[in-house]
ROPARO-312361 format. One record per atom (N, C-alpha, C): residue in three letters; atom name; residue number from 1; x, y, z. Coordinates in Angstrom, 1 decimal. Each point is the difference from the previous one (the first is absolute). Layout:
BEGIN
{"ALA","CA",NUM,{X,Y,Z}};
...
END
This chain:
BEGIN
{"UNK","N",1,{-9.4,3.5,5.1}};
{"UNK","CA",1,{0.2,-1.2,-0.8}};
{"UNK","C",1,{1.3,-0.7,0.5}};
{"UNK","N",2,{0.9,0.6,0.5}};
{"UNK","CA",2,{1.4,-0.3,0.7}};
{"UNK","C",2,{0.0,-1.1,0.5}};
{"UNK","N",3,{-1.1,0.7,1.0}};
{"UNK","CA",3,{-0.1,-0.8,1.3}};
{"UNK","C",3,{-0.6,-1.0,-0.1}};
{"UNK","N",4,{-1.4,-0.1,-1.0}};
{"UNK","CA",4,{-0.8,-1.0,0.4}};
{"UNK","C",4,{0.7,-1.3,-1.1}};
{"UNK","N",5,{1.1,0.3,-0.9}};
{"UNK","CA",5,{0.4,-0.9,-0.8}};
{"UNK","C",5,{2.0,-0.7,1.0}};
{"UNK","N",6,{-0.3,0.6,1.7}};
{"UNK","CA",6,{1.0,-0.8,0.8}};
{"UNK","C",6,{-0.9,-1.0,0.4}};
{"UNK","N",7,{-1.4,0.1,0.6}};
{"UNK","CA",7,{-1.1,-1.0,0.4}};
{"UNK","C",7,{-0.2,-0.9,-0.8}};
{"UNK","N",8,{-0.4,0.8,-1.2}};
{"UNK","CA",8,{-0.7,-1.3,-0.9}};
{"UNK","C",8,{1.5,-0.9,-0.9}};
{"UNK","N",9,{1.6,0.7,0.2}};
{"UNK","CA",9,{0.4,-0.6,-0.8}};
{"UNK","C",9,{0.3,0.1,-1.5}};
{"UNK","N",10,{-0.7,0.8,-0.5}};
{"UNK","CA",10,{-0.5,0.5,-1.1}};
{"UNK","C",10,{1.6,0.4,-1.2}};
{"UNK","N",11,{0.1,-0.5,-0.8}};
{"UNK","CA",11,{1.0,0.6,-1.1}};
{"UNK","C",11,{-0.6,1.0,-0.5}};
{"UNK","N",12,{1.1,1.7,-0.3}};
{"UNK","CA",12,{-0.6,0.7,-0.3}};
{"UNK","C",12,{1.2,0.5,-1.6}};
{"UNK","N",13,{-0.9,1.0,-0.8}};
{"UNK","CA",13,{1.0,0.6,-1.5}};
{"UNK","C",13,{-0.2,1.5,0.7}};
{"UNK","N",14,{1.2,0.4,-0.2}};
{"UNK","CA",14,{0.0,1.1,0.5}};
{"UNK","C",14,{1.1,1.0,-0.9}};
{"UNK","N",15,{-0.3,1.3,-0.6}};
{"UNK","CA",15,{0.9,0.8,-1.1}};
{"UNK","C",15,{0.3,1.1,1.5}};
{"UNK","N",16,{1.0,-0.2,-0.3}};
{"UNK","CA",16,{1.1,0.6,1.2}};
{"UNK","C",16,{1.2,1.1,-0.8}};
{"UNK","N",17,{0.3,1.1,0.8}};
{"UNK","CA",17,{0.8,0.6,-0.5}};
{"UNK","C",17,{1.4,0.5,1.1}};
{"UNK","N",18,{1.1,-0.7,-0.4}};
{"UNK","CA",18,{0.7,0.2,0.6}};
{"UNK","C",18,{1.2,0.9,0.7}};
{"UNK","N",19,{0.6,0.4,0.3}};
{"UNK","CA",19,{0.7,0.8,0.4}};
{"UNK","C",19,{0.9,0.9,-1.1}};
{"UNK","N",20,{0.3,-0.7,-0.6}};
{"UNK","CA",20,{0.9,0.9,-1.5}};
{"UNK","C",20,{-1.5,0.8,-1.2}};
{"UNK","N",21,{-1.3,-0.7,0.5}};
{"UNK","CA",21,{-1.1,0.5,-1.4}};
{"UNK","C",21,{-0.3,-0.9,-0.6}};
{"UNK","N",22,{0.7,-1.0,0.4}};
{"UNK","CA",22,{-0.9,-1.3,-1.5}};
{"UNK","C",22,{-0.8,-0.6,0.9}};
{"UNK","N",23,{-0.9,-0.2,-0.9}};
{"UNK","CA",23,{-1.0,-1.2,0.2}};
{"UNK","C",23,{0.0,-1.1,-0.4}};
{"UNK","N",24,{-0.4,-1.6,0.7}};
{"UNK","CA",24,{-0.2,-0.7,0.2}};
{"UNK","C",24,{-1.4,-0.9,0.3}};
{"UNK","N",25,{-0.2,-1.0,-0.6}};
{"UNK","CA",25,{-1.0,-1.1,0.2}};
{"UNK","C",25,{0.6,-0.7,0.7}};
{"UNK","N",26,{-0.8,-0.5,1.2}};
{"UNK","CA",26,{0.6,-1.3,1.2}};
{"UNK","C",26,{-1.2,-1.0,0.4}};
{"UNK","N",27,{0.3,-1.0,0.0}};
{"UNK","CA",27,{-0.7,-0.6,0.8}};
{"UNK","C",27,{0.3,-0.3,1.3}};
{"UNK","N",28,{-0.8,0.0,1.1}};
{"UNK","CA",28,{0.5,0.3,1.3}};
{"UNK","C",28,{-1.0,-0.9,0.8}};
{"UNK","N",29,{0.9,-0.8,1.5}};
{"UNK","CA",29,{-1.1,-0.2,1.1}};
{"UNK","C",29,{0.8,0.6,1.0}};
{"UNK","N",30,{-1.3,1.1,0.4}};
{"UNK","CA",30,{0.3,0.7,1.4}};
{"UNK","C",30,{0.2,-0.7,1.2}};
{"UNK","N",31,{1.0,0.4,0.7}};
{"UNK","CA",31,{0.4,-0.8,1.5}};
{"UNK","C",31,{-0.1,1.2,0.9}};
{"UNK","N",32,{0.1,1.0,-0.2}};
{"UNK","CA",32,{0.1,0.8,1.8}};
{"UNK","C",32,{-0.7,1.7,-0.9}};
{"UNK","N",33,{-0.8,0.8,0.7}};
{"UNK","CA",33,{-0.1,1.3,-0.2}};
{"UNK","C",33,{-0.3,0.9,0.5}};
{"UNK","N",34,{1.1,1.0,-0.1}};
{"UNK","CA",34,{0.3,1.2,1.2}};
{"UNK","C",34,{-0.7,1.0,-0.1}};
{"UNK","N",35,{0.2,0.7,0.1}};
{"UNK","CA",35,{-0.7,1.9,-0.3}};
{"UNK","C",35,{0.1,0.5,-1.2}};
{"UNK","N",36,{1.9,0.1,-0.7}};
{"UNK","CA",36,{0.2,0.6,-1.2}};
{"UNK","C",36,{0.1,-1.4,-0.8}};
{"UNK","N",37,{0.2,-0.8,0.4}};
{"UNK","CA",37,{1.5,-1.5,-0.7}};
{"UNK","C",37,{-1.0,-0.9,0.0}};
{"UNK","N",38,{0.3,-1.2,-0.8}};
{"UNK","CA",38,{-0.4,-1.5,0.2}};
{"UNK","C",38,{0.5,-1.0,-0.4}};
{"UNK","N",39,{0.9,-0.8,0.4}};
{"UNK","CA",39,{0.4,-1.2,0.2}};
{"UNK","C",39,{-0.5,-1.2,-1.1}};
{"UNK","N",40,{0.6,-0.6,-1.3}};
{"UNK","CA",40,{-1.2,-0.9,-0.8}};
{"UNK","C",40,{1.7,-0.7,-0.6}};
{"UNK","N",41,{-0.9,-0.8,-0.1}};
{"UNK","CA",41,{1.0,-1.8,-1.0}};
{"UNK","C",41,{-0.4,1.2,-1.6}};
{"UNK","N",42,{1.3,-0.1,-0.4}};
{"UNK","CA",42,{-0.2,0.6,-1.5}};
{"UNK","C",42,{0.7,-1.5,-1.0}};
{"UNK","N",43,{-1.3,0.0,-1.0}};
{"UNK","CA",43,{0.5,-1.4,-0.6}};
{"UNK","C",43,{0.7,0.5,-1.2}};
{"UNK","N",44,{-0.3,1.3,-0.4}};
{"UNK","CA",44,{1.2,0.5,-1.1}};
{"UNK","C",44,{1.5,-0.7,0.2}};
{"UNK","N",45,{0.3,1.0,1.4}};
{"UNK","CA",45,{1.3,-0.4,0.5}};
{"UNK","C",45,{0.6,-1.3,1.0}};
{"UNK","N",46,{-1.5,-0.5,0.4}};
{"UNK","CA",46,{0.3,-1.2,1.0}};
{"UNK","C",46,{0.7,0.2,1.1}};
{"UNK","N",47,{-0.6,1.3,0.6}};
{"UNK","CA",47,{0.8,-0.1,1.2}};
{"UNK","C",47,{-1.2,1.1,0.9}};
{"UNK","N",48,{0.5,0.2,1.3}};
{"UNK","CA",48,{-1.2,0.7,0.9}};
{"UNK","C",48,{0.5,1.6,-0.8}};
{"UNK","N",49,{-0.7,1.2,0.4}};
{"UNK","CA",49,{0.4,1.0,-0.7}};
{"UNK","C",49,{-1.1,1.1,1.3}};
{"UNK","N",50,{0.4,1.5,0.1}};
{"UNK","CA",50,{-0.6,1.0,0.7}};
{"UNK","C",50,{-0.4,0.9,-0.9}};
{"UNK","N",51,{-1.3,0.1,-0.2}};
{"UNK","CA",51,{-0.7,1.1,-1.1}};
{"UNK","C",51,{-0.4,1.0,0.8}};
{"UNK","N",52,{-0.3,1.4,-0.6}};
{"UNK","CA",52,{-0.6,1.1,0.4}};
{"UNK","C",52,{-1.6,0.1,0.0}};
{"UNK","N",53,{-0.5,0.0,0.6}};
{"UNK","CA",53,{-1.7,0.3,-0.4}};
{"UNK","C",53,{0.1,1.1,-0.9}};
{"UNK","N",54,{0.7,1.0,0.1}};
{"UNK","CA",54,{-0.9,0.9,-0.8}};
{"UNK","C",54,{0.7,0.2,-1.2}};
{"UNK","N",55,{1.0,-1.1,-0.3}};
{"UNK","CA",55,{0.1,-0.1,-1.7}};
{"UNK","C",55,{-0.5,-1.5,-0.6}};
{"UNK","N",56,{-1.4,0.0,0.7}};
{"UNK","CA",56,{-0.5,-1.3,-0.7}};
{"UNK","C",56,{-1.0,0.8,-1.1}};
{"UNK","N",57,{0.1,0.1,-1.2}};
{"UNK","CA",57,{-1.1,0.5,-1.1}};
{"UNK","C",57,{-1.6,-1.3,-0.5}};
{"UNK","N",58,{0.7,-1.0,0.3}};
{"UNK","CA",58,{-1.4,-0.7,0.1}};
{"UNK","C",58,{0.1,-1.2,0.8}};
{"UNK","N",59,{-1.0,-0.9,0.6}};
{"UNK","CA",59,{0.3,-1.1,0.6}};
{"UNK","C",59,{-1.3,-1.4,-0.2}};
{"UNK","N",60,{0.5,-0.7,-0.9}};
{"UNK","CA",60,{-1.4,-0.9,-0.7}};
{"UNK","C",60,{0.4,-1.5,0.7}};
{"UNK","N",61,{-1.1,-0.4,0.7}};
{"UNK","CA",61,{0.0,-1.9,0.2}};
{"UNK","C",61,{0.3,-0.4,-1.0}};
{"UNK","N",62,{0.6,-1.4,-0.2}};
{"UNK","CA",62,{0.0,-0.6,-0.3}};
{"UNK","C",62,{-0.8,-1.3,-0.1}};
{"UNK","N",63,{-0.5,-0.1,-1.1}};
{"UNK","CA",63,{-1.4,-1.2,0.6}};
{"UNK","C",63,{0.8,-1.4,-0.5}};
{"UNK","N",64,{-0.8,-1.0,0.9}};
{"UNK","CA",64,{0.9,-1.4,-0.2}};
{"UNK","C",64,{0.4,-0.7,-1.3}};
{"UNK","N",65,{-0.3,0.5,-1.1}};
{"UNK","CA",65,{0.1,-0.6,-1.3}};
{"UNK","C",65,{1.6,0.5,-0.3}};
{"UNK","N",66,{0.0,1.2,0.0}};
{"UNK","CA",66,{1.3,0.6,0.2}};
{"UNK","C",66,{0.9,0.1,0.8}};
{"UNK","N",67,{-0.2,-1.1,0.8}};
{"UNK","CA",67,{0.9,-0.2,1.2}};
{"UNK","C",67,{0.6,-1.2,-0.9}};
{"UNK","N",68,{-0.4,-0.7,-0.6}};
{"UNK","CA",68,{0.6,-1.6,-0.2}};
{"UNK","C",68,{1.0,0.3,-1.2}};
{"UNK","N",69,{0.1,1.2,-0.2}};
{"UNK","CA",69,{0.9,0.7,-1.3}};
{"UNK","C",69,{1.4,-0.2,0.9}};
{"UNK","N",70,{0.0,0.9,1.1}};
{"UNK","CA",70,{1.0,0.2,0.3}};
{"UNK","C",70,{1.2,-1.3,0.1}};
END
């Protein structure tokens, strides 16, 4: 889903758990993805950010209705 939302462009919600144990809700558009990591615009924090693949707990599209929220 990583990948195919750098092609399509795609805004994604994603519950992420970070390095201390908390979790988080993000909205994200992915820009680059490596092996472990991936590279995405986080509009939480408005800035580019490096996530882990394997502390992503869920990863949902965003469909265009809920794009115009942001």
């Amino acid at each position: 889903m990583l990948v195919k939302s750098v092609e399509y462009g795609d805004i994604l919600e994603m519950m992420y758990v970070a390095k201390d144990g908390s979790i988080s809700k993000r909205r994200i558009k992915v820009i680059q993805v490596g092996e472990a990591s991936f590279r995405a615009y986080c509009y939480m924090r408005k800035s580019k950010r490096t996530f882990t693949i394997d502390n992503i707990l869920a990863l949902v599209p965003v469909t265009k209705k809920e794009r115009a929220v942001i």
